[in-house]
C-alpha positions as MATLAB code, in Angstrom:
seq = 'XXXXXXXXXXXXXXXXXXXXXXXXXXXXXXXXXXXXXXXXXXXXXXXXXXXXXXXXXXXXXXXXXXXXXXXXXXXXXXXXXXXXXXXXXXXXXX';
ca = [
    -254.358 -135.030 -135.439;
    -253.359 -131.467 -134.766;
    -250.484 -129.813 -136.856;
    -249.202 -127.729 -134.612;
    -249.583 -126.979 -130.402;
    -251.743 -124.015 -131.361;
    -254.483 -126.176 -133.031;
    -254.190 -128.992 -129.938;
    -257.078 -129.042 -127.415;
    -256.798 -127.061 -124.228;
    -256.167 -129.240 -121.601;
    -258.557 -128.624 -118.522;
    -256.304 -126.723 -115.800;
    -257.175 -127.120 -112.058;
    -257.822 -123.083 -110.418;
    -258.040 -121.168 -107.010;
    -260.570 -119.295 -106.237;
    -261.084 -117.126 -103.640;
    -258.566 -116.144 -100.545;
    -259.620 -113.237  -98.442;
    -257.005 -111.189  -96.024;
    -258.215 -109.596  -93.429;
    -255.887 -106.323  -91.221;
    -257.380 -105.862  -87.558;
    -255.656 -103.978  -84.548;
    -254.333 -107.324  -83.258;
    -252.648 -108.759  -86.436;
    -254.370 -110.510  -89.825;
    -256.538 -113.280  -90.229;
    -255.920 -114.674  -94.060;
    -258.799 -117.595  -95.247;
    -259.608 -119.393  -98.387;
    -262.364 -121.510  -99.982;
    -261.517 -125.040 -100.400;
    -263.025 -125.380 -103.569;
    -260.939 -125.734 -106.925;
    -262.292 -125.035 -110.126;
    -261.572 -126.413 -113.574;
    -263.881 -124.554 -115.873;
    -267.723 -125.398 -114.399;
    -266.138 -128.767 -113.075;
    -264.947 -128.864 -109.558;
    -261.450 -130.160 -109.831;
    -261.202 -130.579 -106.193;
    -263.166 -129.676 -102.959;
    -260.496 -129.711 -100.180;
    -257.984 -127.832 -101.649;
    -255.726 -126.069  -99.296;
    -255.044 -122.213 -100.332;
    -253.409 -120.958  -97.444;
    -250.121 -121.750  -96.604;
    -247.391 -120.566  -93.446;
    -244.281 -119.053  -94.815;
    -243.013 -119.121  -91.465;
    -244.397 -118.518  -87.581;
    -245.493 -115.036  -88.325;
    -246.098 -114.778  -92.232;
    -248.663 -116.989  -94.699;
    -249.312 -117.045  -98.488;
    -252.385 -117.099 -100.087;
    -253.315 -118.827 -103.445;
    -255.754 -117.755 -106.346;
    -255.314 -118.481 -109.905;
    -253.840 -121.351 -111.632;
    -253.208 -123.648 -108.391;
    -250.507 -126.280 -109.772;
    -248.199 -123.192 -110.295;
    -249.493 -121.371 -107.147;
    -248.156 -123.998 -104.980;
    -245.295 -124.690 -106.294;
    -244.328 -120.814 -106.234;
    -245.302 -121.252 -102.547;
    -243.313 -123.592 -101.934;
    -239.967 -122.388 -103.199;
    -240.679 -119.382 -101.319;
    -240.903 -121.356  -98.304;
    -237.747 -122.388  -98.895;
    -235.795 -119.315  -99.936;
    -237.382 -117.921  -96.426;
    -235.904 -120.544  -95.008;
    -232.057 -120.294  -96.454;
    -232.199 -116.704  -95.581;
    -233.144 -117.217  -91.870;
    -230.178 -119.897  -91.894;
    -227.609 -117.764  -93.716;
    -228.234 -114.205  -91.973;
    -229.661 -115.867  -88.919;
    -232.222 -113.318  -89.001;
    -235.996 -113.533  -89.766;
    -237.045 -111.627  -93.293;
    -238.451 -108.380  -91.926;
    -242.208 -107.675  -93.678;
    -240.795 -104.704  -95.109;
    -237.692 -106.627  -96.426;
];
């Protein structure tokens, strides 16, 4: 048995992998694989990496996905207590 956290096993942790965002004259097109990885083991294969913040704004994941999404989704919901307490949108340069 280990001694301390330091000499415990890594748990396998699920990832992103790759989001692309793309700027055209008529607005932005953001994508993602659906493909999670945990080390060489796919962890899942319809993972969902792009998310709406609200009608005109979306998030995209990469990285350590548990924590992605759950940062996305408290973002969600800040944007959405702001638009209820100002009753304004959040501007993109806000």
């Amino acid at each position: 048995m280990p001694r301390s956290l330091m000499e415990a096993p890594a748990l396998p942790v699920s990832h992103g992998t790759t989001v692309l965002g793309l700027k055209f004259g008529g607005g932005v097109v953001m994508i993602g694989d659906r493909r999670a990885t945990s080390g060489n083991l796919i962890a899942d294969a319809k993972m969902r990496k792009v998310f709406g913040a609200d009608d005109y704004s979306a998030i995209a994941i990469a990285g350590v996905a548990g924590q992605a999404i759950e940062l996305v989704k408290l973002f969600q919901l800040e944007l959405e207590h702001y638009e209820k307490i100002t009753g304004d949108r959040l501007s993109l340069e806000g």
